[in-house]
N, CA and C atoms of all chains as a GROMACS GRO file, in nm:
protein
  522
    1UNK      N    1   5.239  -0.290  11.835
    1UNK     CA    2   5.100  -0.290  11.791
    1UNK      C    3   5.089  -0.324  11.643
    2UNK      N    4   4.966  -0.414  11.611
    2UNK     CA    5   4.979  -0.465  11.434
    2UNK      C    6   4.947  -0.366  11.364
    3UNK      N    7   4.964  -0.337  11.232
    3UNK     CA    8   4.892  -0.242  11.164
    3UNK      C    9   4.753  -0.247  11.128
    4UNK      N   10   4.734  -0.126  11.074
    4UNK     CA   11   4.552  -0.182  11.109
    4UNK      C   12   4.533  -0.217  10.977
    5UNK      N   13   4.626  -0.184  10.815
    5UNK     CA   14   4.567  -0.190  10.715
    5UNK      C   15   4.593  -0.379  10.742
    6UNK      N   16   4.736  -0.407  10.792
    6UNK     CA   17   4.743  -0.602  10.824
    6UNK      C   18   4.632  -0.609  10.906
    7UNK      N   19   4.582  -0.561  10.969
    7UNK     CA   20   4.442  -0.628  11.075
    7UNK      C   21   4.296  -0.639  10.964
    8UNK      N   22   4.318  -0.562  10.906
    8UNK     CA   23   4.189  -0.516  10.772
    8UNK      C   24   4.197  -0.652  10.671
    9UNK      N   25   4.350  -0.625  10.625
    9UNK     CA   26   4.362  -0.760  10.518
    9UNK      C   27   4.341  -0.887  10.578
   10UNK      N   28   4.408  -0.895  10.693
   10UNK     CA   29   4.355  -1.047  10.762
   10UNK      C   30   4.206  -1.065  10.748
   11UNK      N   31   4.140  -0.943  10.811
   11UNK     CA   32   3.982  -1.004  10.838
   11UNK      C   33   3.959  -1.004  10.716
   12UNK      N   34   3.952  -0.938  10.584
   12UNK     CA   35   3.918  -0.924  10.438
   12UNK      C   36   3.945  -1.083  10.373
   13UNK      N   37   4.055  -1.161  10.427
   13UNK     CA   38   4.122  -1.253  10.359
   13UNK      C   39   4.017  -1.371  10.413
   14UNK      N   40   4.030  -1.384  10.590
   14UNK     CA   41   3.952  -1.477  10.624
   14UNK      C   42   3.804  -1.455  10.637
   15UNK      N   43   3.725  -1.387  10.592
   15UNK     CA   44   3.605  -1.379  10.557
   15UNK      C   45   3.541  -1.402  10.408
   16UNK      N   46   3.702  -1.366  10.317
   16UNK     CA   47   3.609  -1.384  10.171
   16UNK      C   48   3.628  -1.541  10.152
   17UNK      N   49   3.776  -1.600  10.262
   17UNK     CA   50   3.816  -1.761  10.211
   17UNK      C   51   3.681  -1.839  10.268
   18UNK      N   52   3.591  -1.804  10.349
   18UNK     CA   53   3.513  -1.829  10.430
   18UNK      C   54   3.366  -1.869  10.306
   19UNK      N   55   3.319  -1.767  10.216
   19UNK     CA   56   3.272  -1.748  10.108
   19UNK      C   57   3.240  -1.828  10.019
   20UNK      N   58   3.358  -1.905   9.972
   20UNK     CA   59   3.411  -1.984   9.864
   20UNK      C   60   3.361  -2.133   9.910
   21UNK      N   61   3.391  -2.208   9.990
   21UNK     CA   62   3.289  -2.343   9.994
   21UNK      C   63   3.132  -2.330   9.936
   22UNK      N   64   3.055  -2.232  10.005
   22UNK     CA   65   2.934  -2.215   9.917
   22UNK      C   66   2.913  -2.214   9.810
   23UNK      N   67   3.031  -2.100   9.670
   23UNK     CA   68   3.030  -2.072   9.555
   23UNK      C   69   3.024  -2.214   9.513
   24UNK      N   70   3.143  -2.268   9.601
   24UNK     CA   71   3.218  -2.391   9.452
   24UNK      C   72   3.090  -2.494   9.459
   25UNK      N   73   2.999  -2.529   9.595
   25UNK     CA   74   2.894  -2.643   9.634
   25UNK      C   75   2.812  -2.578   9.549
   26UNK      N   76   2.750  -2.474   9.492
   26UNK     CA   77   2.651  -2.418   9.449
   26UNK      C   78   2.651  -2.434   9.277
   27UNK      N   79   2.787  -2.407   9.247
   27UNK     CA   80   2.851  -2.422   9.099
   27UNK      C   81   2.881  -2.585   9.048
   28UNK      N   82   2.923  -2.654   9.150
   28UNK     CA   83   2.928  -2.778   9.105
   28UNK      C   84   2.770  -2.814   9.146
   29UNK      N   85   2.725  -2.799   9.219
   29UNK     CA   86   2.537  -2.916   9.246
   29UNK      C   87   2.522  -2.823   9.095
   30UNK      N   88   2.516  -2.711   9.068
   30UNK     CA   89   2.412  -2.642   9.004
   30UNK      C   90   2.251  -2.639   9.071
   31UNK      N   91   2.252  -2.681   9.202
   31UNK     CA   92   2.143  -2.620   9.286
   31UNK      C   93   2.170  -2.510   9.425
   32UNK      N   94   2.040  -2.463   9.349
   32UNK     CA   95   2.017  -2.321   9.420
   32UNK      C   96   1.922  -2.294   9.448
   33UNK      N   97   1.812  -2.418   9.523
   33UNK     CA   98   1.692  -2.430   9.601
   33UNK      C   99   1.679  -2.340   9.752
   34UNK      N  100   1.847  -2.327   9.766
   34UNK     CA  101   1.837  -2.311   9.909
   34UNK      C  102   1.849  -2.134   9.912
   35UNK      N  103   1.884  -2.084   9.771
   35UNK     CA  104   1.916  -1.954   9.765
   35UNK      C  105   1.755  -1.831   9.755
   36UNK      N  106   1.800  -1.757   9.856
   36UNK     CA  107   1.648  -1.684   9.839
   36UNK      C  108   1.690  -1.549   9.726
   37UNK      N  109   1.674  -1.507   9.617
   37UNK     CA  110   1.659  -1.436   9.556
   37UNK      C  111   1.667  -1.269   9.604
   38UNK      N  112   1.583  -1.230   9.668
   38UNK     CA  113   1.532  -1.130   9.785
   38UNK      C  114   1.696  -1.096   9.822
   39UNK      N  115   1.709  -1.237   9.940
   39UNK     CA  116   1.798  -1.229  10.012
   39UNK      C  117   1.986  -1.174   9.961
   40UNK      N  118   1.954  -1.243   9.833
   40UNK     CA  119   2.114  -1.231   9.764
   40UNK      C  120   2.074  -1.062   9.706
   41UNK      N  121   1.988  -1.008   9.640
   41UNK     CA  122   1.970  -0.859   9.599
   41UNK      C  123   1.985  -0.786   9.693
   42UNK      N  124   1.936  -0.775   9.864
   42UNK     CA  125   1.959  -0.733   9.968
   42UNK      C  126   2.093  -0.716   9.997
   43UNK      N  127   2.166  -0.862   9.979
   43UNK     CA  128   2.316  -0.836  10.062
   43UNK      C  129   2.429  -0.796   9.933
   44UNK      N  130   2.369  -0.820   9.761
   44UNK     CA  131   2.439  -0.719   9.704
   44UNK      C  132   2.429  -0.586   9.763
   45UNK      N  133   2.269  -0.507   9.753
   45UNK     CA  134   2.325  -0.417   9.756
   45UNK      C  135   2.411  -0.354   9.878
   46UNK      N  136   2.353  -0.420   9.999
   46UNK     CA  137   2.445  -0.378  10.100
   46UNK      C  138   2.591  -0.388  10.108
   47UNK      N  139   2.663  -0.510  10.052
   47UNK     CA  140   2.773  -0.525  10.012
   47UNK      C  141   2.823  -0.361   9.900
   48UNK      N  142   2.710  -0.328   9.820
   48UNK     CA  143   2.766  -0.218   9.745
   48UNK      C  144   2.777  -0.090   9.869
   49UNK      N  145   2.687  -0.036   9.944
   49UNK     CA  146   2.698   0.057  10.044
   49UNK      C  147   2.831   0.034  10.142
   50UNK      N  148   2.878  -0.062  10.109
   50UNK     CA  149   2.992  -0.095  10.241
   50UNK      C  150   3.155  -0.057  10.130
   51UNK      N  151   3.120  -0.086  10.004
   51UNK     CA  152   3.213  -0.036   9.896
   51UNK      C  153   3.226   0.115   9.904
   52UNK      N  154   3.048   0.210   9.853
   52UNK     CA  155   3.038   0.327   9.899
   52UNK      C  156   3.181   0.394  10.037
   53UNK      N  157   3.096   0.307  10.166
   53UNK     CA  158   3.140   0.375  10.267
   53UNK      C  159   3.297   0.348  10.283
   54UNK      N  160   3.359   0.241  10.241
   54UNK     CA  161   3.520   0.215  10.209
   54UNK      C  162   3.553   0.301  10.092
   55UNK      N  163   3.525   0.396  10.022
   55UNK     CA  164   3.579   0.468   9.958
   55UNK      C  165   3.590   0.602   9.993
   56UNK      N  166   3.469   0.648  10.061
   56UNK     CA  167   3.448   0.762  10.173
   56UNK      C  168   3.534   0.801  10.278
   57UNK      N  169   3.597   0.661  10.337
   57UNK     CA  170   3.684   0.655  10.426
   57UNK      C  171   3.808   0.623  10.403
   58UNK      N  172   3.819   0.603  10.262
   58UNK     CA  173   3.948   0.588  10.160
   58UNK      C  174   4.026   0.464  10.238
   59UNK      N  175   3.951   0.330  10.263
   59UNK     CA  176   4.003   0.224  10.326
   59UNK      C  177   3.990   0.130  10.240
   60UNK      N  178   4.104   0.074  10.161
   60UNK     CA  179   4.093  -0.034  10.094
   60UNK      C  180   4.110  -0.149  10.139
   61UNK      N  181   4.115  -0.222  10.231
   61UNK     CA  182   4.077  -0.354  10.280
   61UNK      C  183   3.925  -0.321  10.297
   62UNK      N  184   3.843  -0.231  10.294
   62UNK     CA  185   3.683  -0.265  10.304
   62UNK      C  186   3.662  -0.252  10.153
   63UNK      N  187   3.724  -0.196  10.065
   63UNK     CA  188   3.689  -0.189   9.944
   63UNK      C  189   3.687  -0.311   9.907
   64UNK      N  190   3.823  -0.393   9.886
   64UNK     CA  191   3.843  -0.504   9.829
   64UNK      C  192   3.780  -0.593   9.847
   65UNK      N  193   3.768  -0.622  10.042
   65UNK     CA  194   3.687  -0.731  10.019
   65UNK      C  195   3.554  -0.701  10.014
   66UNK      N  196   3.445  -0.646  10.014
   66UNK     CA  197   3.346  -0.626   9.912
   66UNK      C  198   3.327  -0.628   9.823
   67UNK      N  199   3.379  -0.551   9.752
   67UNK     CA  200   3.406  -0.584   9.602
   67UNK      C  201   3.418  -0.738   9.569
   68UNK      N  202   3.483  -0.774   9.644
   68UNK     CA  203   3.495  -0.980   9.625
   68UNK      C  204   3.400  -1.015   9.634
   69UNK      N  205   3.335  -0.979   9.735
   69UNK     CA  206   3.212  -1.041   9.832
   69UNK      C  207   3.109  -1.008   9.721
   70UNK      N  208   3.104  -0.915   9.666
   70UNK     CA  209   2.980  -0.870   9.535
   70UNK      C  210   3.010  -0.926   9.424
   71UNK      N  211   3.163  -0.966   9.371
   71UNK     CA  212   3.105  -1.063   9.295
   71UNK      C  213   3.102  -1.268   9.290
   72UNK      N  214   3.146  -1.291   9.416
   72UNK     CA  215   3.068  -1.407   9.488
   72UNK      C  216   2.918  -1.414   9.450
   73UNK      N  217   2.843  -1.308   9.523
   73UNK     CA  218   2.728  -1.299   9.522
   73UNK      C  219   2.645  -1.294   9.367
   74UNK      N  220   2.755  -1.203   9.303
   74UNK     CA  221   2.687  -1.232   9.123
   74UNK      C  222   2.702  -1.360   9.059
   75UNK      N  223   2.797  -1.431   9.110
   75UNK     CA  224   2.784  -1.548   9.028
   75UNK      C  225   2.682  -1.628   9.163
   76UNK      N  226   2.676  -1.630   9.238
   76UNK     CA  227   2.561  -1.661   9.306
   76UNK      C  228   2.464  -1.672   9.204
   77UNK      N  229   2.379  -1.536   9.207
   77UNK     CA  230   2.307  -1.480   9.114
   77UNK      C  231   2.285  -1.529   8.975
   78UNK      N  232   2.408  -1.559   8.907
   78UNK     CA  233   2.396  -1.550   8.774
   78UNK      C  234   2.384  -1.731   8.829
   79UNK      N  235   2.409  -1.793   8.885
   79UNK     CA  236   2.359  -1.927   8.902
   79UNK      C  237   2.208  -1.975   8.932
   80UNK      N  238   2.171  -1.861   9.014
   80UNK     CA  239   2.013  -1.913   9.050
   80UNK      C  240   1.940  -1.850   8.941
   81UNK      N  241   1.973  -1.718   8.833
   81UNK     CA  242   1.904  -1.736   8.705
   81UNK      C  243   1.936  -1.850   8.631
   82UNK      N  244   2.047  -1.926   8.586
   82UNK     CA  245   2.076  -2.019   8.546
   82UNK      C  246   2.019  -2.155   8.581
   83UNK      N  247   2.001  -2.139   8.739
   83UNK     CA  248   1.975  -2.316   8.782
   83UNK      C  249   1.809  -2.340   8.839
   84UNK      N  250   1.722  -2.206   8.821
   84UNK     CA  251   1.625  -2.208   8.924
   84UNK      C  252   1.546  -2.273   8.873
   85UNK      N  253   1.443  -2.371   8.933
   85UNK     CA  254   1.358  -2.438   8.868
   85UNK      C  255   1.236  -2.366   8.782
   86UNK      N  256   1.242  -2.406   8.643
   86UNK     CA  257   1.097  -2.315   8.608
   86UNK      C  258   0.995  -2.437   8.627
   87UNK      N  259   0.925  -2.318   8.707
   87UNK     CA  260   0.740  -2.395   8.789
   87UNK      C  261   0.629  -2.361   8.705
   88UNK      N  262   2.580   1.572  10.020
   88UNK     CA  263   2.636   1.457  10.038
   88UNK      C  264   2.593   1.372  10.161
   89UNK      N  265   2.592   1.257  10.125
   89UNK     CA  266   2.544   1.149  10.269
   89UNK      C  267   2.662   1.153  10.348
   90UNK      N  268   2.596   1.150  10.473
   90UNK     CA  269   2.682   1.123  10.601
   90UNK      C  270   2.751   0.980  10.589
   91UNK      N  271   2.869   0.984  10.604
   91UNK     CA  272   2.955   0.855  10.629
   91UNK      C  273   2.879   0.751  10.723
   92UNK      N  274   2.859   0.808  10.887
   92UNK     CA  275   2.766   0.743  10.940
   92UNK      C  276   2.634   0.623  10.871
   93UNK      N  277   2.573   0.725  10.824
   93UNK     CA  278   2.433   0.693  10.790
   93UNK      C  279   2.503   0.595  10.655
   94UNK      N  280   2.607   0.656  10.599
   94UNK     CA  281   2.611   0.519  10.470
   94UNK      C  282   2.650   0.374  10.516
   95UNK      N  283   2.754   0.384  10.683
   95UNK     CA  284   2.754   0.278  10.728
   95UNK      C  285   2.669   0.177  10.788
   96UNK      N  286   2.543   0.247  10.859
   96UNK     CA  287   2.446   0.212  10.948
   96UNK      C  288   2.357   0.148  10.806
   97UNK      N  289   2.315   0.214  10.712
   97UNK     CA  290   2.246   0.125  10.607
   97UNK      C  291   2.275   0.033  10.527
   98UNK      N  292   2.444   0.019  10.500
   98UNK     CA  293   2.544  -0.091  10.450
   98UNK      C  294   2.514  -0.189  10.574
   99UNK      N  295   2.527  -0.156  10.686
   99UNK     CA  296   2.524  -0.287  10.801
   99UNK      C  297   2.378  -0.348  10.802
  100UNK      N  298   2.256  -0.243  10.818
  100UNK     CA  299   2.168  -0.331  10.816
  100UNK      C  300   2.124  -0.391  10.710
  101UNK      N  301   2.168  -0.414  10.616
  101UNK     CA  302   2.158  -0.442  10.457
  101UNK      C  303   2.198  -0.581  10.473
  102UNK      N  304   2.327  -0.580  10.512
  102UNK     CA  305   2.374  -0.728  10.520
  102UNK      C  306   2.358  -0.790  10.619
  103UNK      N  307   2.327  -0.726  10.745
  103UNK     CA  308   2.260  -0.819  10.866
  103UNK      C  309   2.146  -0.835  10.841
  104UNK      N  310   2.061  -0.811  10.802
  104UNK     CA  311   1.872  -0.815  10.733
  104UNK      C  312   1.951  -0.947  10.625
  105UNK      N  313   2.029  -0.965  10.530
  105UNK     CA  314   2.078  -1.100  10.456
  105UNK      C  315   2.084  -1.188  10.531
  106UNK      N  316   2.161  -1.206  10.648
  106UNK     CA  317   2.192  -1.319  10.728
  106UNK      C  318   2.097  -1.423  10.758
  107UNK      N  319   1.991  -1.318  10.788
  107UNK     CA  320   1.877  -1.372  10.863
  107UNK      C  321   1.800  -1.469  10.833
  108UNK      N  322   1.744  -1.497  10.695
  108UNK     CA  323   1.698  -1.610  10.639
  108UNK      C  324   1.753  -1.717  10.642
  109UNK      N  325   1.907  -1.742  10.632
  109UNK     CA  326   1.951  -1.868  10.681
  109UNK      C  327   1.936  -1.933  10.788
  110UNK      N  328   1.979  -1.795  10.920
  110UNK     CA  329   1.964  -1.829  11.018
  110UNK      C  330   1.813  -1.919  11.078
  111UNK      N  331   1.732  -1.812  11.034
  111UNK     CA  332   1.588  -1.910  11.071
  111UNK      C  333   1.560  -2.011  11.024
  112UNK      N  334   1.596  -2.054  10.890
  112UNK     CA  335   1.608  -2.219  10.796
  112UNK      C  336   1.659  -2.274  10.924
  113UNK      N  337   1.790  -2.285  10.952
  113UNK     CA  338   1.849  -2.318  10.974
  113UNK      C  339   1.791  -2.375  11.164
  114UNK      N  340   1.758  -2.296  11.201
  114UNK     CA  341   1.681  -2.316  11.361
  114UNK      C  342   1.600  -2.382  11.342
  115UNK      N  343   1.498  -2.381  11.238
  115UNK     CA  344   1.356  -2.394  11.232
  115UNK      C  345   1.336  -2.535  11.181
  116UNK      N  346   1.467  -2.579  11.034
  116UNK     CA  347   1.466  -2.693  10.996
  116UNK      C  348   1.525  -2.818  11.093
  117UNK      N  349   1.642  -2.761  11.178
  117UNK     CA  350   1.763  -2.854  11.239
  117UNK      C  351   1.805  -2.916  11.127
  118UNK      N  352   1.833  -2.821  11.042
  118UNK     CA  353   1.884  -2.903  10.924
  118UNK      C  354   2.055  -2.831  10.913
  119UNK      N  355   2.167  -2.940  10.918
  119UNK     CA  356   2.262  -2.808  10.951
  119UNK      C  357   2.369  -2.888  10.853
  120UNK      N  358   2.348  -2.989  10.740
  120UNK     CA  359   2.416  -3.042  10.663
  120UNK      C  360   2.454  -2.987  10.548
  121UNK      N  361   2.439  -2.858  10.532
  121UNK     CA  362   2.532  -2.752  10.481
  121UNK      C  363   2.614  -2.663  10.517
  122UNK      N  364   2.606  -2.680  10.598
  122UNK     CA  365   2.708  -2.593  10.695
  122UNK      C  366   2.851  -2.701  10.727
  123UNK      N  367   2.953  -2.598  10.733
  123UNK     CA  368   3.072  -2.632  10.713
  123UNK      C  369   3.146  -2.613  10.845
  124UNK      N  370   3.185  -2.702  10.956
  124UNK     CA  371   3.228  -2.616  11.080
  124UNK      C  372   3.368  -2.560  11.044
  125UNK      N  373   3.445  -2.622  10.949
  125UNK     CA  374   3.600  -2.547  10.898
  125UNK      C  375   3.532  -2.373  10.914
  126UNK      N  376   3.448  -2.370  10.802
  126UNK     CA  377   3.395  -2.213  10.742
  126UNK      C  378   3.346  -2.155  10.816
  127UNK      N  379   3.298  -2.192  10.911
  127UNK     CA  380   3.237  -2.129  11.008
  127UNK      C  381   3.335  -2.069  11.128
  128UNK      N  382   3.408  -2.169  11.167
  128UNK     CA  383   3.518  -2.127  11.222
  128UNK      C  384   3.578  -2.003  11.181
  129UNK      N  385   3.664  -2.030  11.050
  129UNK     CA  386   3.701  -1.935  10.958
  129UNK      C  387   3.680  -1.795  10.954
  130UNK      N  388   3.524  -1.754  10.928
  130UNK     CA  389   3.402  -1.666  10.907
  130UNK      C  390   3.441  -1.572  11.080
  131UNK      N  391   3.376  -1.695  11.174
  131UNK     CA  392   3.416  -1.590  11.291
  131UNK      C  393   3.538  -1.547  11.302
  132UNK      N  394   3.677  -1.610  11.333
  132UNK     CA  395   3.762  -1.603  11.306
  132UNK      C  396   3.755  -1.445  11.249
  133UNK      N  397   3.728  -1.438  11.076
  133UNK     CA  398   3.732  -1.335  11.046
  133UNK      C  399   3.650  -1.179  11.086
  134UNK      N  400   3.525  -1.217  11.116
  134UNK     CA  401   3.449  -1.140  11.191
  134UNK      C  402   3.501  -1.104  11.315
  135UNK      N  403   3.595  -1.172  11.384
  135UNK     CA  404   3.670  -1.112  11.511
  135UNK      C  405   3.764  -0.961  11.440
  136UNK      N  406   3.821  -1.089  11.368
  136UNK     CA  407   3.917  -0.947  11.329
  136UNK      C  408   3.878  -0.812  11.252
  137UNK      N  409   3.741  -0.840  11.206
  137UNK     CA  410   3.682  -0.689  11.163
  137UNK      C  411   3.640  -0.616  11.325
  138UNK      N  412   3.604  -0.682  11.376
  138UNK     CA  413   3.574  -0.630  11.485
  138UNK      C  414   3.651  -0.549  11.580
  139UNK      N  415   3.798  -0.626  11.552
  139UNK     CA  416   3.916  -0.546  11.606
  139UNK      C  417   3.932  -0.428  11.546
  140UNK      N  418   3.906  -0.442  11.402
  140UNK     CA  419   3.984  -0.346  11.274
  140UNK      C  420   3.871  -0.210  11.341
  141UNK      N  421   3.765  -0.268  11.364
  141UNK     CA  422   3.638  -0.163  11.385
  141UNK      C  423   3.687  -0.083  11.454
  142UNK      N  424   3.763  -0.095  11.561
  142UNK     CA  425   3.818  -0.077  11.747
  142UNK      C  426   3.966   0.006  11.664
  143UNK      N  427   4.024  -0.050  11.597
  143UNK     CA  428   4.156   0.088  11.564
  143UNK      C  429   4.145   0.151  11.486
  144UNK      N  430   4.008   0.164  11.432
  144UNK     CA  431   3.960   0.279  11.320
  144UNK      C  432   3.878   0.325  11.385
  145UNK      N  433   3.790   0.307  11.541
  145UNK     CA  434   3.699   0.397  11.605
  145UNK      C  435   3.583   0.447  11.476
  146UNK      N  436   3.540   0.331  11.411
  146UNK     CA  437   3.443   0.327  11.401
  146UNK      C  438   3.312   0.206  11.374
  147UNK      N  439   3.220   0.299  11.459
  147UNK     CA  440   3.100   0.254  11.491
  147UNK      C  441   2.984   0.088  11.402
  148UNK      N  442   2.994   0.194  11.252
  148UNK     CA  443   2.904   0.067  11.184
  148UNK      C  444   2.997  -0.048  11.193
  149UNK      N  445   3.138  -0.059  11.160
  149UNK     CA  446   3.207  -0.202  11.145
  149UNK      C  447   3.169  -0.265  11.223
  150UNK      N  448   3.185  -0.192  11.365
  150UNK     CA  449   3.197  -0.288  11.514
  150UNK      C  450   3.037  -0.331  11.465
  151UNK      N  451   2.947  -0.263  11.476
  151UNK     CA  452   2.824  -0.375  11.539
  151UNK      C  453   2.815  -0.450  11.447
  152UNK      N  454   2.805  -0.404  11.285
  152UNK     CA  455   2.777  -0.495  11.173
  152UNK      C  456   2.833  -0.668  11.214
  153UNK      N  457   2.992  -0.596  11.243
  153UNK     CA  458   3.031  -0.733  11.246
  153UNK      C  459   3.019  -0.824  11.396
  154UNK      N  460   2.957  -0.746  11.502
  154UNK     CA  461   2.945  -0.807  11.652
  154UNK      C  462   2.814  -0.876  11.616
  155UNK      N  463   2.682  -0.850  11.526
  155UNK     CA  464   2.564  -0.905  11.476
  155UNK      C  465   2.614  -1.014  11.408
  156UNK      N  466   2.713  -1.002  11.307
  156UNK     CA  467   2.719  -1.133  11.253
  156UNK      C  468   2.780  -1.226  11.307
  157UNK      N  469   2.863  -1.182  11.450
  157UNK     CA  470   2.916  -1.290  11.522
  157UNK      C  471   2.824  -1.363  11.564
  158UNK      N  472   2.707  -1.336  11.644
  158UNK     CA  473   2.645  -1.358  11.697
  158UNK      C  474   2.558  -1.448  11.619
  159UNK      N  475   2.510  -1.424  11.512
  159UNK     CA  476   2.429  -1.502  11.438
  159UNK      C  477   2.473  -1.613  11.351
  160UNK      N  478   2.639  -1.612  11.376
  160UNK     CA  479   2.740  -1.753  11.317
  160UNK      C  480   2.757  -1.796  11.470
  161UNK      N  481   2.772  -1.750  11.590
  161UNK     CA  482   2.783  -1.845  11.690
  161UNK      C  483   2.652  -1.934  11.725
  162UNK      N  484   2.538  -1.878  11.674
  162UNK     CA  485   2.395  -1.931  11.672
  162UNK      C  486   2.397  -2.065  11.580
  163UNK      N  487   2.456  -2.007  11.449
  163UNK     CA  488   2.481  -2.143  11.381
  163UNK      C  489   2.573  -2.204  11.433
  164UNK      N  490   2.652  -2.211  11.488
  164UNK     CA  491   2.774  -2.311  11.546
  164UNK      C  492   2.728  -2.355  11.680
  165UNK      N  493   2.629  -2.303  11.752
  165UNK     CA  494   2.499  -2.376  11.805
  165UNK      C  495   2.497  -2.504  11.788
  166UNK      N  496   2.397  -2.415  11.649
  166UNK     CA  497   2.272  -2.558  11.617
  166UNK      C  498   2.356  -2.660  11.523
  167UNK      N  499   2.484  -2.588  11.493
  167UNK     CA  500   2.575  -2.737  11.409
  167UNK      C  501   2.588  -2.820  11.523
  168UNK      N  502   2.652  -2.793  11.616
  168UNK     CA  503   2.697  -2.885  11.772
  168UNK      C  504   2.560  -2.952  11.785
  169UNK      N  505   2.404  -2.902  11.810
  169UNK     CA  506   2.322  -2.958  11.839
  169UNK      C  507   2.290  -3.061  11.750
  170UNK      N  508   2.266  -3.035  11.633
  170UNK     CA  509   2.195  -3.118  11.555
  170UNK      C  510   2.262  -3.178  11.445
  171UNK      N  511   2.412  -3.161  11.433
  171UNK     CA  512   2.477  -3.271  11.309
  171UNK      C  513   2.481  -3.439  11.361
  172UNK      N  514   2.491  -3.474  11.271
  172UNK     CA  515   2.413  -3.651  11.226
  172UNK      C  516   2.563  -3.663  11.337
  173UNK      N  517   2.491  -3.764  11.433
  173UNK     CA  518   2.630  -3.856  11.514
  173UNK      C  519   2.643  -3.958  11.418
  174UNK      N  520   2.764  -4.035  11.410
  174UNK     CA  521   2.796  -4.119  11.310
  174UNK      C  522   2.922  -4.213  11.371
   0.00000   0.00000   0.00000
């Protein structure tokens, strides 16, 4: 039987590599028309509650990759303050 | 102190309530020329294996969090099959 912390890191690994096409398309266009604001504050903070609950349960493959996943999402963030059109 | 439970159940719907705006762009436009079928692959791929991880940690929020987001990347891997440009 695999271990579960190797079953954790696998899914942690292929979900954050999963991530990264968006960052880099978002960082090189420097557009972020398609990004809803709302939407990225929502799945920070939920991304932070899933950090919360991986520390509760003292599981660090949910820590880590959240923690990744939150700051994906900040430079998200710090791109659509950076790139958003002023109207 | 918060229930572990309840911190998972509001971490999951946090980031499944995120998903969702793409998803409907995404139905609503047939616009699917951002989407990546490598990443998508990938993504489920990884979402399987949280799903497993959910199943040898016997617990609850992982599994659905991540059985919702299967579901709503097999929706997009849908409408990629339906509607990417033949060429």
């Amino acid at each position: 039987m695999i271990n579960e912390s190797v079953l954790g890191i696998i899914a942690g690994a292929l979900t954050s590599v999963s991530m990264l096409p968006q960052l880099i398309k978002v960082v090189k266009e420097k557009n972020v028309e398609d990004i809803s604001l709302l939407m990225l504050l929502v799945l920070i903070s939920g991304l932070a509650f899933w950090v919360w609950y991986g520390f509760v349960k003292d599981e660090l493959p949910i820590i880590l990759s959240n923690v990744f996943a939150i700051l994906v999402n900040m430079i998200l963030l710090g791109c659509y303050i950076l790139y958003r059109k002023k109207s």
